[in-house]
C-alpha positions in Angstrom: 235.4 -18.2 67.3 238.8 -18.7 67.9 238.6 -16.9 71.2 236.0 -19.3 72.2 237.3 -22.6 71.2 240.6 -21.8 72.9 239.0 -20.5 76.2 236.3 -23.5 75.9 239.1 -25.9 75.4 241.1 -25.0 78.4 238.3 -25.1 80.7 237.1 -28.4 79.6 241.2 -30.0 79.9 241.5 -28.3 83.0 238.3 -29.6 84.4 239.4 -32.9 83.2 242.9 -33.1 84.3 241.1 -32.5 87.9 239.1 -34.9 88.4 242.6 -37.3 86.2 241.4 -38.0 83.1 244.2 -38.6 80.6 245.4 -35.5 79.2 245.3 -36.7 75.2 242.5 -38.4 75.4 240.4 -35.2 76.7 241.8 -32.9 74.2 241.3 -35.2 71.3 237.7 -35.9 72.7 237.3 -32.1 72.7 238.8 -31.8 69.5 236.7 -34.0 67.2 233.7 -32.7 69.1 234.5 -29.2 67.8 234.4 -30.4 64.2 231.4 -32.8 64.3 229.8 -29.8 65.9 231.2 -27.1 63.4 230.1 -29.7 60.4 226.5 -30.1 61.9 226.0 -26.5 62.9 226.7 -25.9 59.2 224.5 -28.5 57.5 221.8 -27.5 59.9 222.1 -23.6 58.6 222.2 -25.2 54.8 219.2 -27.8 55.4 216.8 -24.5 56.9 218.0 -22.1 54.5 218.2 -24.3 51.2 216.2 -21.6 49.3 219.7 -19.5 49.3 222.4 -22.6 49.0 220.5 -25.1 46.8 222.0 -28.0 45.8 225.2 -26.1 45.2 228.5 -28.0 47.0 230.6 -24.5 46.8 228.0 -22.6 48.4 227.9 -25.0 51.3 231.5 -24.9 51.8 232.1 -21.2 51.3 232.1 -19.8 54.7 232.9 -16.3 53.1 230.5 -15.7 50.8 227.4 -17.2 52.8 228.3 -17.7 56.5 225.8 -19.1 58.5 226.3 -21.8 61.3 223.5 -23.2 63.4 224.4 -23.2 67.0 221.5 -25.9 68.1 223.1 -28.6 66.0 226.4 -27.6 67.0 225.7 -28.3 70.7 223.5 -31.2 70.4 226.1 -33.0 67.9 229.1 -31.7 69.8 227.5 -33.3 72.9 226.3 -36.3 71.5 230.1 -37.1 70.6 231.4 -36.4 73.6 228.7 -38.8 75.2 229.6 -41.7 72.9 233.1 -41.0 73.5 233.2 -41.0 76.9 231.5 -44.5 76.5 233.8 -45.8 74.3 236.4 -44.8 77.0 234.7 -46.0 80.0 234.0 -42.6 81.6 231.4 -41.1 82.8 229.7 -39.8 80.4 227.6 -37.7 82.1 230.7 -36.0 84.3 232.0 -35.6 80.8 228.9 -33.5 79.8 229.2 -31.8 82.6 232.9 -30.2 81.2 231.5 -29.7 78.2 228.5 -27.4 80.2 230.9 -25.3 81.2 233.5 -25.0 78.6 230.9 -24.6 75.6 228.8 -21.7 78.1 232.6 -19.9 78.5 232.9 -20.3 74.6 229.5 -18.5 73.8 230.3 -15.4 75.6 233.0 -14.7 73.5 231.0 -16.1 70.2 228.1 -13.8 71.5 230.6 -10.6 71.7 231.8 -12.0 68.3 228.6 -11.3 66.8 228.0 -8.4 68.7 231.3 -6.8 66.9 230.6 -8.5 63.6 227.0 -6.7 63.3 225.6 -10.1 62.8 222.5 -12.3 64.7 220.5 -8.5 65.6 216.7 -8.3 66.8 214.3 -6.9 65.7 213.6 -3.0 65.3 213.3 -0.9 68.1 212.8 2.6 69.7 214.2 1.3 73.4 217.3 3.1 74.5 219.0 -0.3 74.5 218.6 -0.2 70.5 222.0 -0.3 68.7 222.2 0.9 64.6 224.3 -2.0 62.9 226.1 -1.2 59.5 223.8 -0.7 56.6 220.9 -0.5 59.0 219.0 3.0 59.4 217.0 2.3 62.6 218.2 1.0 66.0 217.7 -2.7 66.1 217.6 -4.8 69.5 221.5 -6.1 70.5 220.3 -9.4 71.2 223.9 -10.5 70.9 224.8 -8.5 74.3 221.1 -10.1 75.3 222.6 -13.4 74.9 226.4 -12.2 76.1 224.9 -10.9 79.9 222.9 -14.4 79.9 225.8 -16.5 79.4 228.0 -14.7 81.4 225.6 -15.2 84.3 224.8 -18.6 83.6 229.0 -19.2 83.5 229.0 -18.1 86.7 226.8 -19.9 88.5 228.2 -23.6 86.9 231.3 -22.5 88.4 230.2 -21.8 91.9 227.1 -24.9 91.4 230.1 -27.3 90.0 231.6 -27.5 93.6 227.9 -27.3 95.6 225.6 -29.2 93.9 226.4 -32.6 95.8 225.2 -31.2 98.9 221.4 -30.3 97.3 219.5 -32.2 99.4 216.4 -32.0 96.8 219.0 -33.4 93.9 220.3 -36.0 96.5 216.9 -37.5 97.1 217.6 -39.0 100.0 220.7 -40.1 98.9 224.7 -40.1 100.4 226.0 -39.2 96.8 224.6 -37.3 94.2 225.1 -38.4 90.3 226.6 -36.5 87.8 224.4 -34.4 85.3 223.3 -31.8 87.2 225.4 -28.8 84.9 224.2 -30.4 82.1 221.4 -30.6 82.9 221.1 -27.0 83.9 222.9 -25.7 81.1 219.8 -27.3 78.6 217.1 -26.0 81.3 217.8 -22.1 81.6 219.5 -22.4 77.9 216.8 -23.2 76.2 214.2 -21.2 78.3 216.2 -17.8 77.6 216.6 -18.8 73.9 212.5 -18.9 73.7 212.6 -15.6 75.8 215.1 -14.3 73.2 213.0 -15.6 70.5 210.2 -12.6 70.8 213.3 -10.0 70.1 214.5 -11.4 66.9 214.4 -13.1 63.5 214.2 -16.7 63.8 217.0 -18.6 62.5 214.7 -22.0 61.7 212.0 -21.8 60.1 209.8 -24.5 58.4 206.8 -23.0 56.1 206.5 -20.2 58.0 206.7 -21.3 61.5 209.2 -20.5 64.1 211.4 -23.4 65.0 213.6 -21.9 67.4 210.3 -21.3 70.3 209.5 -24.8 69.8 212.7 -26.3 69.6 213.7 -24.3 72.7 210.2 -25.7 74.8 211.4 -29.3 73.8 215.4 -28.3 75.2 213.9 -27.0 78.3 211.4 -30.0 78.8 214.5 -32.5 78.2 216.7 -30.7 80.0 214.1 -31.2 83.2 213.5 -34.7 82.7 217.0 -35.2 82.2 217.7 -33.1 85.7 214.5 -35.3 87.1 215.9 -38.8 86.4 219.5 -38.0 87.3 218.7 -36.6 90.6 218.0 -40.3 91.3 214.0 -40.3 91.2 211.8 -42.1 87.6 209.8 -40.9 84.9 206.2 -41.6 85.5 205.0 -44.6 82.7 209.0 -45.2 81.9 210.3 -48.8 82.2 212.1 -48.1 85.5 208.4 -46.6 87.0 206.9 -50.0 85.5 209.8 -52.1 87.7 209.4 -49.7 90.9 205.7 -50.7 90.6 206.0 -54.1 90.2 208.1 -54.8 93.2 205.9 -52.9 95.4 203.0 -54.9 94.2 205.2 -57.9 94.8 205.9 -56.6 97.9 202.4 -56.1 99.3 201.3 -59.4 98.3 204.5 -61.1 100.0 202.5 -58.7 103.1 199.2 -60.3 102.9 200.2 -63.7 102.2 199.7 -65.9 105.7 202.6 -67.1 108.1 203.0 -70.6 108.2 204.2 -72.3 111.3 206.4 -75.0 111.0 205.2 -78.2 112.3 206.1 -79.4 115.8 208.0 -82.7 116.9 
């Protein structure tokens, strides 16, 4: 973890410091991001496994004797601060976000080879070749760490090279000279949360609510958002969304300005 914040937070200031943002203000930004995540990732593990902390303070605060962080709520909340921070600075947010894509990607590959190392966040059992035996286990279980360490590594990759080459996607431009900001954001939720529901068939859940598996659903919703999100900031609407409602309404206003009669003006 400290690997990870310390290569995430040198992407995200160099990134930053490219495109001259103010040094001190990026770092802080990234700084109280990294706890508000931290904090929520925690109470998100404590909320979905209450059966094992209960209302117990030094349980919730005792990263030794019962680790556990939820990585969801650590990305939305991290992201969620950045975004309001950004506002509150008079950047763009989304360009911000963007950063953050990259930098908190970099950071999982090492907090996947963490995990990997630690014999934590294993699949389920298996007979595959690929199946590793953790400490204390007796059968080989699925590495779904190294899964999720070949994923990010790829998907690192490819914000890098799209970072510099997504402006000139004429399908993102839509038609347009410039294209908005958003688009590795935007990624980064799509093919995230579509390889977390792929991931999902190989191992435990991590939130679960009587019985069902919250991490499928939750990672259907990220990948739906993260195409709408991808939709909208390519430059086109939602259908049924107050900005379709507008475009609408000045086309209708537009074809009745057609039909209505030209009326000459009246000769001297």
């Amino acid at each position: 973890m400290v690997l990870a914040f310390l290569a995430s937070a040198f992407i995200f200031w160099k990134r930053g410091r490219e495109e001259h943002y103010r040094e001190d203000q990026l770092f802080d930004g990234f700084l109280m991001a990294t706890v508000f995540g931290l904090l929520a990732a925690r109470a998100g593990y404590v909320i979905f496994n209450f059966a094992t902390f209960g209302f117990s303070i030094i349980r919730w605060v005792d990263f030794l004797s019962y680790p556990g962080l939820s990585g969801l709520f650590g990305l939305i909340a991290g992201g969620w601060y950045l975004y309001r921070y950004a506002g509150k600075n008079r950047w763009d947010g989304y360009e911000i976000l963007d950063f953050w894509a990259i930098a908190a990607t970099t950071g999982l590959i090492f907090t996947s080879v963490g995990a990997f190392f630690d014999g934590s966040g294993y699949g389920y059992a298996t007979s595959l070749p690929v199946g590793v035996t953790f400490p204390s286990l007796i059968e080989p279980h699925h590495p779904v760490q190294l899964y999720f360490f070949l994923f990010y590594l790829v998907l690192c990759f490819y914000l890098f090279w799209a970072e510099y080459h997504y402006r000139t996607f004429e399908w993102y431009r839509y038609g347009k000279k410039t294209a908005q900001t958003g688009f590795l954001i935007s990624t980064f939720i799509i093919v995230a949360g579509l390889a977390n529901f792929i991931f999902a068939f190989f191992k435990p859940p991590t939130l679960t609510l009587y019985g069902i598996n919250l991490d499928m659903i939750v990672s259907l919703a990220a990948f739906v958002a993260g195409v709408m999100l991808l939709y909208v900031r390519s430059g086109r609407v939602l259908p049924f969304s107050a900005g379709s409602k507008k475009k609408r309404a000045r086309l209708r206003q537009f074809q009745q300005a057609e039909k209505q009669p030209v009326t000459q003006p009246d000769s001297f």
